[in-house]
MARBA-3410 file (N, C-alpha, C, O; in Angstrom, 1 decimal):
219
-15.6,-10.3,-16.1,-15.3,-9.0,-15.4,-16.3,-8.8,-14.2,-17.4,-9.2,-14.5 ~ -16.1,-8.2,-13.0,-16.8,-8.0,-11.8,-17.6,-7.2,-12.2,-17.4,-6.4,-13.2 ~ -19.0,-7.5,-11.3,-20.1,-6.6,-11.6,-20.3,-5.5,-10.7,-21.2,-4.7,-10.9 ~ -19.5,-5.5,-9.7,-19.2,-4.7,-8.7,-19.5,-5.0,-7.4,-19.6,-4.3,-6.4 ~ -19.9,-6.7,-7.5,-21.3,-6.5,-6.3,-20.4,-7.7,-4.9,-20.9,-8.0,-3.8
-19.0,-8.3,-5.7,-18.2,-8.8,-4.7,-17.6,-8.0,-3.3,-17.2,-6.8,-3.4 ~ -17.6,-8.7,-2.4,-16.8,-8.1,-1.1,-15.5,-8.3,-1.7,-15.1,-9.4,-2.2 ~ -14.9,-7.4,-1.5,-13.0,-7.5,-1.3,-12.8,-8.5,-0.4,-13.5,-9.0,0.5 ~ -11.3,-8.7,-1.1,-10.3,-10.1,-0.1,-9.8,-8.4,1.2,-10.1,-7.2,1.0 ~ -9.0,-9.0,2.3,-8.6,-7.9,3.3,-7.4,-8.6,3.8,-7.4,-9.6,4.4
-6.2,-7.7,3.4,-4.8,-8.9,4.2,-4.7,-7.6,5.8,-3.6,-7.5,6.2 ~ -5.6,-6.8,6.4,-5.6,-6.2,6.8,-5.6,-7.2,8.7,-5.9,-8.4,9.1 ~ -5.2,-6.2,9.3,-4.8,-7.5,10.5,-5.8,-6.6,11.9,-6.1,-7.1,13.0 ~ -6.1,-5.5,11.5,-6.9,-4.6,12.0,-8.3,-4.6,11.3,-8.6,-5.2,10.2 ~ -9.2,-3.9,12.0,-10.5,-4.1,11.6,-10.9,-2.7,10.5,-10.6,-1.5,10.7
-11.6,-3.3,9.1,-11.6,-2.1,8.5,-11.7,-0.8,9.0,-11.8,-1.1,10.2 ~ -11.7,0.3,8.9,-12.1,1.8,8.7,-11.4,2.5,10.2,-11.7,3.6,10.6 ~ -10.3,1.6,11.0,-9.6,1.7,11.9,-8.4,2.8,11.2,-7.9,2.7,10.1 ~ -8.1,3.7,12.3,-6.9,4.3,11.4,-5.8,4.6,12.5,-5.5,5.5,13.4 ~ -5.1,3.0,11.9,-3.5,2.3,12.6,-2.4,3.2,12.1,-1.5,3.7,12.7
-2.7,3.3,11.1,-1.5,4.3,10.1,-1.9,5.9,10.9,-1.4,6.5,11.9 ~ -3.1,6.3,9.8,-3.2,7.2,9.9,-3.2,8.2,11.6,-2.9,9.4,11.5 ~ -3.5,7.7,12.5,-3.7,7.5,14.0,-2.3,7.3,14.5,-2.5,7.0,15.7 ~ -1.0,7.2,14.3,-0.1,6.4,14.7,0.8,8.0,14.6,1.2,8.4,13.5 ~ 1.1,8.6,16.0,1.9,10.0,16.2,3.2,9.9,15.3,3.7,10.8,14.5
3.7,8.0,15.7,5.3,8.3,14.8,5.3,8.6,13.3,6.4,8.9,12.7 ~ 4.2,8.4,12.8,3.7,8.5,11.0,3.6,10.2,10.8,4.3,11.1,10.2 ~ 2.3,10.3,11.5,1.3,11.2,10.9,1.8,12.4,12.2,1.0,13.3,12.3 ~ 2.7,12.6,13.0,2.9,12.9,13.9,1.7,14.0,14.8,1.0,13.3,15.5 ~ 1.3,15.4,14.9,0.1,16.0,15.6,-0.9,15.7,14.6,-1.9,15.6,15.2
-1.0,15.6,13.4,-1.9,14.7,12.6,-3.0,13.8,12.6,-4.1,13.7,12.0 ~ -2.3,13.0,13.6,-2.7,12.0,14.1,-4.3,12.2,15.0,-5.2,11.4,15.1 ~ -4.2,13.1,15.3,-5.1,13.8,16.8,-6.6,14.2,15.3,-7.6,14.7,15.6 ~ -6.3,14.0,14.6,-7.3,14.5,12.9,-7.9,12.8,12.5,-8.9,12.6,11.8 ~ -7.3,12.3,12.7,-7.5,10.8,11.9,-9.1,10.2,12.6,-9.2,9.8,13.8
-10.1,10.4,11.6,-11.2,9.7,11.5,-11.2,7.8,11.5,-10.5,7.0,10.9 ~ -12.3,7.7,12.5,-12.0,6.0,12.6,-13.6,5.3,11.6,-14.6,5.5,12.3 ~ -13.7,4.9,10.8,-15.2,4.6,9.9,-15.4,3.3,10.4,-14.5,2.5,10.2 ~ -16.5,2.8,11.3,-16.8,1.6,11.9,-18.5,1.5,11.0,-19.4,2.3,11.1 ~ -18.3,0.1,10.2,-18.8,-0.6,9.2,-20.4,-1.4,9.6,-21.3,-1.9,9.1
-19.9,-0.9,11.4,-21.2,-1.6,11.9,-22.4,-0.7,12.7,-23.5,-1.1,13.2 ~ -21.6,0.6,12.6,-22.3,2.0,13.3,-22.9,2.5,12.0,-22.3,2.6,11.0 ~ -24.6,2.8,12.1,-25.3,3.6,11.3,-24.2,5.0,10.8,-23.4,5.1,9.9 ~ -24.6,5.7,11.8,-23.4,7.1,11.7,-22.4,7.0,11.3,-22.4,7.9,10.4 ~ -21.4,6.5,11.3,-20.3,6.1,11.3,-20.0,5.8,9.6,-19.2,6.2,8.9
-21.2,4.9,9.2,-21.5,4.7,7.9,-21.7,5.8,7.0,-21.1,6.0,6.0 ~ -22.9,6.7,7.5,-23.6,7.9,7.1,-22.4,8.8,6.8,-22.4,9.3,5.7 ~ -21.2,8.9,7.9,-19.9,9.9,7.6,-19.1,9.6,6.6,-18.4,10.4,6.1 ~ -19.2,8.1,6.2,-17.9,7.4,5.1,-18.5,7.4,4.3,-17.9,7.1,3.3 ~ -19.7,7.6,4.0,-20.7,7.5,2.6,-20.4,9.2,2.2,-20.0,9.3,1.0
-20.6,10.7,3.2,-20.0,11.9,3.0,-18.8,12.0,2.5,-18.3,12.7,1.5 ~ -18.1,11.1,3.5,-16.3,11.4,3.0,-16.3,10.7,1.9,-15.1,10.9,1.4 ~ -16.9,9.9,1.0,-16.2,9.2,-0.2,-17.0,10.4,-1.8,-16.7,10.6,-2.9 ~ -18.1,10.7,-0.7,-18.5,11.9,-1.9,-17.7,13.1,-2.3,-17.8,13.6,-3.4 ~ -16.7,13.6,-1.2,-16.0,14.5,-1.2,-14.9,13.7,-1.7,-14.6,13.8,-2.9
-14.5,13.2,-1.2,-13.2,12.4,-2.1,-13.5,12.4,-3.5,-12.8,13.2,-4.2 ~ -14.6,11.7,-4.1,-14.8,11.4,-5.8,-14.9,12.9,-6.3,-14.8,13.2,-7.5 ~ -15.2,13.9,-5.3,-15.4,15.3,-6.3,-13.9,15.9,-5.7,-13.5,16.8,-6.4 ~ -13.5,15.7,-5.1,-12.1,16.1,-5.3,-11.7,17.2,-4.2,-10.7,18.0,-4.2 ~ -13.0,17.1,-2.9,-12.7,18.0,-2.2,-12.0,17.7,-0.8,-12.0,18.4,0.3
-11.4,16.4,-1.3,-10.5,16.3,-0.1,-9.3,16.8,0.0,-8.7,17.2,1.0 ~ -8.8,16.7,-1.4,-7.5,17.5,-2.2,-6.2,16.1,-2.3,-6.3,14.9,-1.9 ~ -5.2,16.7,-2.8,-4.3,15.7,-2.7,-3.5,15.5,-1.7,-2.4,15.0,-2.0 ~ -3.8,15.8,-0.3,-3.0,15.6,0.4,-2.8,14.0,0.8,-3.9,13.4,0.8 ~ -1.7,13.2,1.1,-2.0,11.7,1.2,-2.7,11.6,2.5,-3.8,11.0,2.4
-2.4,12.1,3.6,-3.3,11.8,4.5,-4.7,11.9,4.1,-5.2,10.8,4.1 ~ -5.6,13.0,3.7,-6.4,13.0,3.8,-7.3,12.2,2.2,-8.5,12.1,2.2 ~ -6.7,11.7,1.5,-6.7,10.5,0.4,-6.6,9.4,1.2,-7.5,8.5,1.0 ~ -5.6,9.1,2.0,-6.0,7.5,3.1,-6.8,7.5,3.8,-7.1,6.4,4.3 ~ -7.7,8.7,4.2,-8.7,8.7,5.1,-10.3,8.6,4.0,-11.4,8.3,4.3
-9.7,9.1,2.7,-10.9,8.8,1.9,-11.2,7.0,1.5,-12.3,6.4,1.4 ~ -9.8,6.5,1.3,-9.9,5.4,1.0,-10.4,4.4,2.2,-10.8,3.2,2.0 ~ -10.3,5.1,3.5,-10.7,4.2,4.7,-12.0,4.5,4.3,-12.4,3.6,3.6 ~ -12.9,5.6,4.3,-14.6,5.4,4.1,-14.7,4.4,3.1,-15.4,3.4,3.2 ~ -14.0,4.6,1.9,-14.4,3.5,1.0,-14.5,2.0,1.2,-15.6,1.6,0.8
-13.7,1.2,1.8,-13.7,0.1,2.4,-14.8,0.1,3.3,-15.5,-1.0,3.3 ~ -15.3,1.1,4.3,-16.0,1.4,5.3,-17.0,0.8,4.5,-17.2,-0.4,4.7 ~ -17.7,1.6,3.7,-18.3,1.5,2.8,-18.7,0.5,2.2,-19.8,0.1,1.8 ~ -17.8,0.1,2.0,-18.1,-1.4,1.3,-18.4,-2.5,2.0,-19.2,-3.4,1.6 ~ -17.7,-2.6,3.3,-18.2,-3.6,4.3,-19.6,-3.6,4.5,-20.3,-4.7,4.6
-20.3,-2.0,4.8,-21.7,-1.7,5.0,-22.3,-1.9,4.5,-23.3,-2.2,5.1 ~ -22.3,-1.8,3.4,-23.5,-2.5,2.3,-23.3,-3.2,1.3,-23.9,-3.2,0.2 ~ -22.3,-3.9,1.9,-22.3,-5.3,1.3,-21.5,-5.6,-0.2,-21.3,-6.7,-0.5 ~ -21.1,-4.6,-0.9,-21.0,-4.6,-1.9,-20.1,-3.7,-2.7,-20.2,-2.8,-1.9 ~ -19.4,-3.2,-3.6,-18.7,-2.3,-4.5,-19.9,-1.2,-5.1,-19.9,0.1,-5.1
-20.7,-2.1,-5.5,-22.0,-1.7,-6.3,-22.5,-0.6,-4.9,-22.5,0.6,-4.8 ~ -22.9,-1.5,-3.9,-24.1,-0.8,-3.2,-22.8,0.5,-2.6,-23.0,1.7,-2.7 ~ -21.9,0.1,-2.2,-21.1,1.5,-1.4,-21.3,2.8,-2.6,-21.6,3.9,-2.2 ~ -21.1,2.6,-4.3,-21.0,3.6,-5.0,-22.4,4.5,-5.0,-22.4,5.7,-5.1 ~ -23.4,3.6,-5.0,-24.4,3.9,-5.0,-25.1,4.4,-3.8,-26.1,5.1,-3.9
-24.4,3.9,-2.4,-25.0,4.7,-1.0,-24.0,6.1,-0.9,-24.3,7.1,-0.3 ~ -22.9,6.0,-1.7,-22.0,7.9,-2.1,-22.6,8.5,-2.7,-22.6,9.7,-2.3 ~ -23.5,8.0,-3.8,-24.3,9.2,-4.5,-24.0,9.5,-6.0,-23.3,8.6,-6.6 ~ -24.2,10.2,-6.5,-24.1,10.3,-8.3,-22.6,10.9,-8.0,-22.2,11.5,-7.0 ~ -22.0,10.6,-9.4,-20.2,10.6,-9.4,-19.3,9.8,-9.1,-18.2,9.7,-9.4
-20.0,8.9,-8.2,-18.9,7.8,-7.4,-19.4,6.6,-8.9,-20.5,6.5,-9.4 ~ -18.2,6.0,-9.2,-18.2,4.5,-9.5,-17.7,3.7,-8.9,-17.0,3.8,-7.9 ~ -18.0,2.8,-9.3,-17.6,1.6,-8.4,-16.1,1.3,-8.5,-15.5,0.5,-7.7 ~ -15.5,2.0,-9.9,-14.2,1.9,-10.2,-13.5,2.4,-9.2,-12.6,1.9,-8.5 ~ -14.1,3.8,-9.0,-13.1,4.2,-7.7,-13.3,3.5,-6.4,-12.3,3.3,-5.6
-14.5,3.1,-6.1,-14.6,2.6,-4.5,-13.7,1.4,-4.6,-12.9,1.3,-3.7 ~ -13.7,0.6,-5.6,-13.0,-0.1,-5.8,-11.1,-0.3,-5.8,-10.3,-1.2,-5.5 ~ -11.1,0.8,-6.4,-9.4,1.0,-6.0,-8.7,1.6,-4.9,-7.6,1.4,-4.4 ~ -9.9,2.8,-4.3,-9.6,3.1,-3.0,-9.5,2.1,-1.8,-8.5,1.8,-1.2 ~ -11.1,1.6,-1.6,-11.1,0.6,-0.8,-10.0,-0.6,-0.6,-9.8,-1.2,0.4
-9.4,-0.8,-1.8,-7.9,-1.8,-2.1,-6.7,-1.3,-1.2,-6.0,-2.0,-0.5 ~ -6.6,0.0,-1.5,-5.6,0.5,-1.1,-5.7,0.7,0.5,-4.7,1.0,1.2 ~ -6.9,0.4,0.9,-6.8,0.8,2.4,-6.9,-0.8,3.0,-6.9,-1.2,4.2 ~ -6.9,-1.3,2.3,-6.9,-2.8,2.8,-5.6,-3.6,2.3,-5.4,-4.8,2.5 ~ -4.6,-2.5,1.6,-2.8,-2.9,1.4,-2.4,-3.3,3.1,-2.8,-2.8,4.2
-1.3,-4.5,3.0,-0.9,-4.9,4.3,-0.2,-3.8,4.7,0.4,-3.2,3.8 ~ -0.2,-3.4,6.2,0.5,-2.3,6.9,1.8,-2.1,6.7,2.1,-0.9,6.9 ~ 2.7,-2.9,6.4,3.6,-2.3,6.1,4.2,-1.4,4.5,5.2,-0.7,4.2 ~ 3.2,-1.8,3.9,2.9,-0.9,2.4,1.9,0.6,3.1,2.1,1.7,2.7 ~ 1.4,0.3,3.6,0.3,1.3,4.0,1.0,2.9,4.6,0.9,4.1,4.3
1.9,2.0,5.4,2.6,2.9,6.5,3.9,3.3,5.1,4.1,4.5,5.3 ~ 4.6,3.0,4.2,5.2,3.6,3.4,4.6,4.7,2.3,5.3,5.4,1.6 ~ 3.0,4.9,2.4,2.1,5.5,1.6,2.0,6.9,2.9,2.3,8.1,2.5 ~ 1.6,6.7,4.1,1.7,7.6,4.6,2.7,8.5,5.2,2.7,9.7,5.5 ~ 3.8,7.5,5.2,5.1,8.8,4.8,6.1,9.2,4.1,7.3,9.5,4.3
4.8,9.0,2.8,5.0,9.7,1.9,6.6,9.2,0.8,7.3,10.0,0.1 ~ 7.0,7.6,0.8,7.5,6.8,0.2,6.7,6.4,-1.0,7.3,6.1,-2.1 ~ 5.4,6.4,-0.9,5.0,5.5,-2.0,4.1,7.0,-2.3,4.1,8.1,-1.7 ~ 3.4,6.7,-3.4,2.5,7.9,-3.8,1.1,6.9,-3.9,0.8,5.9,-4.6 ~ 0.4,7.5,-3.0,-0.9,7.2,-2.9,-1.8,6.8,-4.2,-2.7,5.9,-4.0
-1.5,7.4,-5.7,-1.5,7.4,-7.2,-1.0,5.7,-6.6,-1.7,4.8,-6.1 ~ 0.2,5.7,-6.9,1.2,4.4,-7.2,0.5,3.1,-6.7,0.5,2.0,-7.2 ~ -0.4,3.6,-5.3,-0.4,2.8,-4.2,-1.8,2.3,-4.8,-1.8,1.1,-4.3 ~ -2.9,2.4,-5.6,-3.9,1.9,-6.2,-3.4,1.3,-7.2,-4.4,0.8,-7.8 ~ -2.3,1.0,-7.8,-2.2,0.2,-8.8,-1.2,-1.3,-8.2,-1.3,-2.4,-8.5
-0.6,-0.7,-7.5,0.1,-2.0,-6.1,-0.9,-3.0,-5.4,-0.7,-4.2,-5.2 ~ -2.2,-2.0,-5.2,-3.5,-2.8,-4.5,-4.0,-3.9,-5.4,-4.7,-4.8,-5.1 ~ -3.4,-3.9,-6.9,-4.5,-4.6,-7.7,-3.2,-5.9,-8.2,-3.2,-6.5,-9.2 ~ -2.3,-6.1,-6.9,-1.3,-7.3,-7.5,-1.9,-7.6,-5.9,-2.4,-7.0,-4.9 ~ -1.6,-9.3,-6.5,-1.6,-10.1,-4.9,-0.5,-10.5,-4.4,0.6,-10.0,-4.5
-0.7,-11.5,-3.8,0.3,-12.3,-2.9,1.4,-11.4,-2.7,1.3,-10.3,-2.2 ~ 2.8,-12.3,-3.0,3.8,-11.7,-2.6,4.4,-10.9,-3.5,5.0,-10.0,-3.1 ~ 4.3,-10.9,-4.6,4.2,-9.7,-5.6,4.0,-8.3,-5.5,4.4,-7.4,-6.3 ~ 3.1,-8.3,-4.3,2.3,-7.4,-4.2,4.1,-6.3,-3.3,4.6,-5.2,-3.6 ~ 4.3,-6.8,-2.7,5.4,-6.3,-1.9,6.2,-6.4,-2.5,6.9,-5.7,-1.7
7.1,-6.8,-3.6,8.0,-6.9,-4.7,7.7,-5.7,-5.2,8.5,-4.8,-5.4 ~ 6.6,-5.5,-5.3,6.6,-4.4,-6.3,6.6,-3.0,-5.5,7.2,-2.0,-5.8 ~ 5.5,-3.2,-4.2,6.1,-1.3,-3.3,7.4,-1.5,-2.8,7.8,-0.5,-2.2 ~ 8.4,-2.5,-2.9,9.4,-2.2,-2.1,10.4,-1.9,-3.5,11.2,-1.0,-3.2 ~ 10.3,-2.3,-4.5,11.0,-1.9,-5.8,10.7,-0.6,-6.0,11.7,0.1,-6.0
9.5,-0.1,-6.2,8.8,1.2,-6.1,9.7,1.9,-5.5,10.3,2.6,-6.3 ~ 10.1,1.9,-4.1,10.7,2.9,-3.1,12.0,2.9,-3.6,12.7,3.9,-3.8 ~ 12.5,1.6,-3.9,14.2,1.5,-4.0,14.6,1.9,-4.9,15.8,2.4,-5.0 ~ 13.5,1.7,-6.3,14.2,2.5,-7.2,13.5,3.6,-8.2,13.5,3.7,-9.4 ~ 13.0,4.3,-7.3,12.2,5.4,-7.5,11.4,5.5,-8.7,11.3,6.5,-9.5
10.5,3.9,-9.0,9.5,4.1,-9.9,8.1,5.0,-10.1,7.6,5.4,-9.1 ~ 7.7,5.3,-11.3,7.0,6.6,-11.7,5.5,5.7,-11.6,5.4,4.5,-11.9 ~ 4.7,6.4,-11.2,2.9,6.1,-11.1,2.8,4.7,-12.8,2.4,3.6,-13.0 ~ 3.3,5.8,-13.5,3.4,4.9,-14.9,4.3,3.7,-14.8,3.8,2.8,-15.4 ~ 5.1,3.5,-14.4,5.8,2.5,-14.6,4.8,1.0,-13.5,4.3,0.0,-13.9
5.0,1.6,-12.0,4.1,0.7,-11.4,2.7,0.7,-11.8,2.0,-0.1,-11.1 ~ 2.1,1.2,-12.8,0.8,0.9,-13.1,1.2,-0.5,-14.1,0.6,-1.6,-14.0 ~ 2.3,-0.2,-15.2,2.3,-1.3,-16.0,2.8,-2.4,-15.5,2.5,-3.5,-15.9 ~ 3.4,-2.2,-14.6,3.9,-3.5,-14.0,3.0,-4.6,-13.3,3.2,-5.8,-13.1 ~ 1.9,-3.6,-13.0,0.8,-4.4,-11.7,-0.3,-5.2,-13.3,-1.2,-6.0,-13.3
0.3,-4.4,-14.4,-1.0,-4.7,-15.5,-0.3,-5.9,-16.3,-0.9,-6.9,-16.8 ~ 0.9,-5.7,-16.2,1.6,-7.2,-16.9,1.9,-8.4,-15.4,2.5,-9.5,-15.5 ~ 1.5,-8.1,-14.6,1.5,-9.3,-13.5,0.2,-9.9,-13.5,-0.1,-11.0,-13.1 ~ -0.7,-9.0,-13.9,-2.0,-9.7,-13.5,-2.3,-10.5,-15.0,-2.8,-11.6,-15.1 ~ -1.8,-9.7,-15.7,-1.7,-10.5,-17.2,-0.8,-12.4,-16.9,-0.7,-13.3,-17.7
-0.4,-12.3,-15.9,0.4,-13.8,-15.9,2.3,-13.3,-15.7,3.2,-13.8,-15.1 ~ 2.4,-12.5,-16.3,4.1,-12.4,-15.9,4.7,-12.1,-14.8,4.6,-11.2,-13.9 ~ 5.6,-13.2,-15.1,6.5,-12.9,-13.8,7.1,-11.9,-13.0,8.2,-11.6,-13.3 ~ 6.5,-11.1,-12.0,7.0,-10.0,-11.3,8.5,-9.7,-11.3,8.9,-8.6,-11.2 ~ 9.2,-10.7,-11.4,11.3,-10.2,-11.4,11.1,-9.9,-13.1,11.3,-8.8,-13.3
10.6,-10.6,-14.2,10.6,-10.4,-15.3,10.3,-9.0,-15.5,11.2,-8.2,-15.8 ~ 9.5,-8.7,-15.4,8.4,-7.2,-15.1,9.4,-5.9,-14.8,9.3,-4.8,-15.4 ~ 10.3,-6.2,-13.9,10.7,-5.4,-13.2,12.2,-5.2,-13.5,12.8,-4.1,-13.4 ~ 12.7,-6.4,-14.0,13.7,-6.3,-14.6,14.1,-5.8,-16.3,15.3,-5.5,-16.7 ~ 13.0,-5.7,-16.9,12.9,-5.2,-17.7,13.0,-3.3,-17.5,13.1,-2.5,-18.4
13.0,-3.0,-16.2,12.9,-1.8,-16.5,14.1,-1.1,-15.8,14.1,0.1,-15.4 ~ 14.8,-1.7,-15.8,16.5,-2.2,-14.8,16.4,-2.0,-13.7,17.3,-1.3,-13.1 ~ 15.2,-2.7,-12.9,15.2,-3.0,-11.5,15.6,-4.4,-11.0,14.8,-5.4,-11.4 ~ 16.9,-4.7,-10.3,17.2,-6.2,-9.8,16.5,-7.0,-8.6,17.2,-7.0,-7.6 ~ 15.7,-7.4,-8.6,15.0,-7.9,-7.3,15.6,-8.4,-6.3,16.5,-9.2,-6.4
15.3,-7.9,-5.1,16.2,-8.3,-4.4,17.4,-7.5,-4.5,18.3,-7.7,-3.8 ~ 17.5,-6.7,-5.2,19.2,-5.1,-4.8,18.6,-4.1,-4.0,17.6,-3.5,-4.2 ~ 19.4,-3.9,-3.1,19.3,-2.7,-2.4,20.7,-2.4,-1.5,21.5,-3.2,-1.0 ~ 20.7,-1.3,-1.5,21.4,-0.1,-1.1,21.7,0.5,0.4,21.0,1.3,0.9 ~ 22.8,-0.1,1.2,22.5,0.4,2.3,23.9,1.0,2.7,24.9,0.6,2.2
24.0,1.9,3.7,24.9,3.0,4.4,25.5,1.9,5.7,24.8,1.2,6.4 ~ 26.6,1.9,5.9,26.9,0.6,7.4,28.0,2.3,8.0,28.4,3.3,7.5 ~ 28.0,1.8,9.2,29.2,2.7,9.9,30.2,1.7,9.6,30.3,0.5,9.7 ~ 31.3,2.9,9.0,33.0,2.5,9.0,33.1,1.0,9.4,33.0,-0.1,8.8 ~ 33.4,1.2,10.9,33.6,-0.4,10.9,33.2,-1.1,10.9,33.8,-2.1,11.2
31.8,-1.0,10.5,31.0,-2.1,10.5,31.2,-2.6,8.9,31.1,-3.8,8.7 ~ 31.5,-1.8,8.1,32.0,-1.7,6.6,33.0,-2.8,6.3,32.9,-3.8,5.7 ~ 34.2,-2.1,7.2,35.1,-2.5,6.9,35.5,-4.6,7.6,36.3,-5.6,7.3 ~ 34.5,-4.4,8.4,34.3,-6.0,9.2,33.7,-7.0,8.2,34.0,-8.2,8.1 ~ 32.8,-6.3,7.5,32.4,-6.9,6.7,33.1,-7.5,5.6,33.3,-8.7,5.4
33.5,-6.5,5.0,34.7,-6.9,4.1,35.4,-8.0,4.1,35.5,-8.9,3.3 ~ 36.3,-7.6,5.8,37.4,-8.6,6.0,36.8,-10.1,6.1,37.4,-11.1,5.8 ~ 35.2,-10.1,6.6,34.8,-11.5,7.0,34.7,-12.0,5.6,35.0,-13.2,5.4 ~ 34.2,-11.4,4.6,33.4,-11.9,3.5,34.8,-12.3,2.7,34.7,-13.4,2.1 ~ 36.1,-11.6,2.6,37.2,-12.0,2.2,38.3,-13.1,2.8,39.2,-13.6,2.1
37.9,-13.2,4.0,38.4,-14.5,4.7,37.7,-15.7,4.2,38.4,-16.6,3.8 ~ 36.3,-15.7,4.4,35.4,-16.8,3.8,35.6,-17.1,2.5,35.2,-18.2,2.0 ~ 36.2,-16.3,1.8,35.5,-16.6,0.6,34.6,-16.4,-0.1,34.5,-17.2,-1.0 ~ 33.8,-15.4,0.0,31.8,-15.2,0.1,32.0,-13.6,-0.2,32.8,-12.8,0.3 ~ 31.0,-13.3,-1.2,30.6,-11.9,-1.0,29.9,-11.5,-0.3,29.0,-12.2,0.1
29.9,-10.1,0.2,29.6,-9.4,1.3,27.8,-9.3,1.4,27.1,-9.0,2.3 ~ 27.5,-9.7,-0.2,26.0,-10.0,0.1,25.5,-11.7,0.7,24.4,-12.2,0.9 ~ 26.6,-12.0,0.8,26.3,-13.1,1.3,26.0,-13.3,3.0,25.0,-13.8,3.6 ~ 27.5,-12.5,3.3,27.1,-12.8,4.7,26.3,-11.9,5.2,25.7,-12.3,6.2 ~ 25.8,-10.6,4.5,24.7,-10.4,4.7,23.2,-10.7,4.9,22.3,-10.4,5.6
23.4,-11.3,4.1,22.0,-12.5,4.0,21.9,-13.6,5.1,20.9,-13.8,5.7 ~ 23.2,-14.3,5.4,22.9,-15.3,6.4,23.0,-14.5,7.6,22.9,-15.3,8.5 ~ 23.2,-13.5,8.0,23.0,-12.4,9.3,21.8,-12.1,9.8,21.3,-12.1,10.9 ~ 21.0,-11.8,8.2,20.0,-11.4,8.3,18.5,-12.3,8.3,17.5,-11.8,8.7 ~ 18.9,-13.9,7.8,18.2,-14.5,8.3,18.2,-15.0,9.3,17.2,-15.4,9.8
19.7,-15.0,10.1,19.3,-15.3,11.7,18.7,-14.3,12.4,18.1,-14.6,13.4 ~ 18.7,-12.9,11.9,17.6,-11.9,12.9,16.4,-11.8,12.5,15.5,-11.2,13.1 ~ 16.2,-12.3,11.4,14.1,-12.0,11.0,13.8,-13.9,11.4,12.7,-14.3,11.1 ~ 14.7,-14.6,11.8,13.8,-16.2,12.4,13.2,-15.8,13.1,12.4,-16.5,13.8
END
């Protein structure tokens, strides 16, 4: 078990305590003009994300998610600056554990496109600390299952707890009658109806030619 004193992994493509999401008008819209930036190599800067994670652990940030992503950004802040899980809990002050710097700081270092579903308000900031603690590609199996099929803080907590246990993420999830890989979408009329006809001329179901459409536009 960690002693608290490792640096986090970061799939972050921005520089910690930067606020891409939270800063971003189409997200957070006049909001945005509020979004604190925590730079890990500024004294001050440090001094403010060591305040904001004290008020976060006592609870006086509140539950708004914005202002919960801006606690989890000092946290990471925090941890870059001194080096450690251990030393960030301990430069917050009495009440912080390392447990929380630790799940916060995760969550702010989720890849942006999970991040950006936490800030508006798709994912539940709750949900999004237990998402932080799956890796790889799992890790996105599971916020994007999350959204599609409107799983509860509880359900994605056990899921992230039997993946790290070794099981298989579709296993996981299928158990709880989520199909990996199903999703749900609205087409205009004729776009509906084109589909149909092609996928009935071919031979092929309509998830099919969907798929090979869709791998020629994400090459």
């Amino acid at each position: 078990m960690s002693d608290g004193s490792e640096i986090p992994p970061t799939d972050r493509e921005s520089p910690v305590g930067r606020p891409v999401i939270r800063g971003d008008e189409r997200v957070a819209g006049e909001r945005a003009q509020e979004a604190v930036e925590f730079d890990p190599d500024d004294p001050e800067s440090v001094a403010e994300a060591a305040e904001t994670v004290a008020s976060f652990a006592d609870g006086d940030l509140g539950d708004d998610r914005f202002y919960m992503l801006r606690g989890a950004a000092a946290c990471a802040a925090l941890v870059r600056a001194e080096g450690s899980y251990k030393a960030a809990a301990e430069r917050a002050g009495d009440g912080v554990t390392v447990s929380f710097i630790r799940k916060w700081a995760r969550v702010h270092d989720l890849p942006r496109p999970v991040r950006r579903h936490v800030a508006v308000g798709h994912i539940a900031p709750t949900a999004a600390k237990h998402i932080a603690r799956v890796g790889g590609e799992a890790r996105y199996q599971l916020a994007f299952a999350a959204i599609d099929n409107d799983l509860t803080v509880r359900e994605v907590r056990a899921i992230a707890s039997e993946v790290n246990d070794g099981r298989p993420i579709e296993e996981a999830l299928r158990e709880r009658g989520v199909t990996p890989g199903e999703l749900t979408v609205s087409l205009p009329l004729d776009t509906y109806r084109e589909l149909r006809r092609r996928a009935a001329v071919e031979d092929v179901t309509p998830g099919s030619v969907v798929t090979d459409a869709l791998e020629q536009y994400l090459e």
